[in-house]
ROKOL-61634 format. One record per residue (C-alpha): residue in three letters; x, y, z. Coordinates in steps of 0.05 Angstrom, whole numbers, plus 32768, in hexadecimal, padded with zeros to 4 digits. Example, Ala and Ser with C-alpha at 12.3 -4.5 7.8 and 13.67 -1.06 7.14 Angstrom:
2
ALA80F67FA6809C/SER81117FEB808F/
***
This chain:
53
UNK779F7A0F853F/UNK77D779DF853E/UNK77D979968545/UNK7812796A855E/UNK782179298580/UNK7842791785BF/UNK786E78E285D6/UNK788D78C38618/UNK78BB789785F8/UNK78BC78628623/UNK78E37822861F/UNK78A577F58617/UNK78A677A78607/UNK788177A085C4/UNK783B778485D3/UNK783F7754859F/UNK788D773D85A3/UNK7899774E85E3/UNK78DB776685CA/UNK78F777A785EF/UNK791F77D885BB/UNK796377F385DA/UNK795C783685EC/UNK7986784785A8/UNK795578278584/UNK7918784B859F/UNK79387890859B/UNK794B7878854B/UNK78FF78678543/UNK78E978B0856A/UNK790F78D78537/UNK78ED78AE8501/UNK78A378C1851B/UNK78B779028523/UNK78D1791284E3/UNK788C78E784BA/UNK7861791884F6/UNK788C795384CC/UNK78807937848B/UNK783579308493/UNK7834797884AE/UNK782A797084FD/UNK783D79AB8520/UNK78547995855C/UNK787C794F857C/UNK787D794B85C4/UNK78AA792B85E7/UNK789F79158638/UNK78D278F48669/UNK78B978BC868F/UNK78EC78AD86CE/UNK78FC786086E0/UNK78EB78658723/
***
């Protein structure tokens, strides 16, 4: 069996800022989960598109 995580990576206002990240930032702070997913051991890291429209 392996387990993994998925992610749509969506620019999302924070819920508790309400601060939106540039789309830079967000792709900076995907390559940071999915190198700690790799250094816990996940198998797998997802990623989705989600269209604007």
């Amino acid at each position: 069996m392996q387990i993994g995580i998925d992610s749509f990576a969506a620019l999302v206002p924070d819920p508790i800022t309400g601060q939106t990240v540039t789309a830079q930032q967000r792709i900076a702070h995907l390559l940071e989960e999915i190198r700690l997913a790799d250094e816990v051991g996940l198998d797998q890291f997802g990623l989705g598109e989600v269209s604007p429209h």
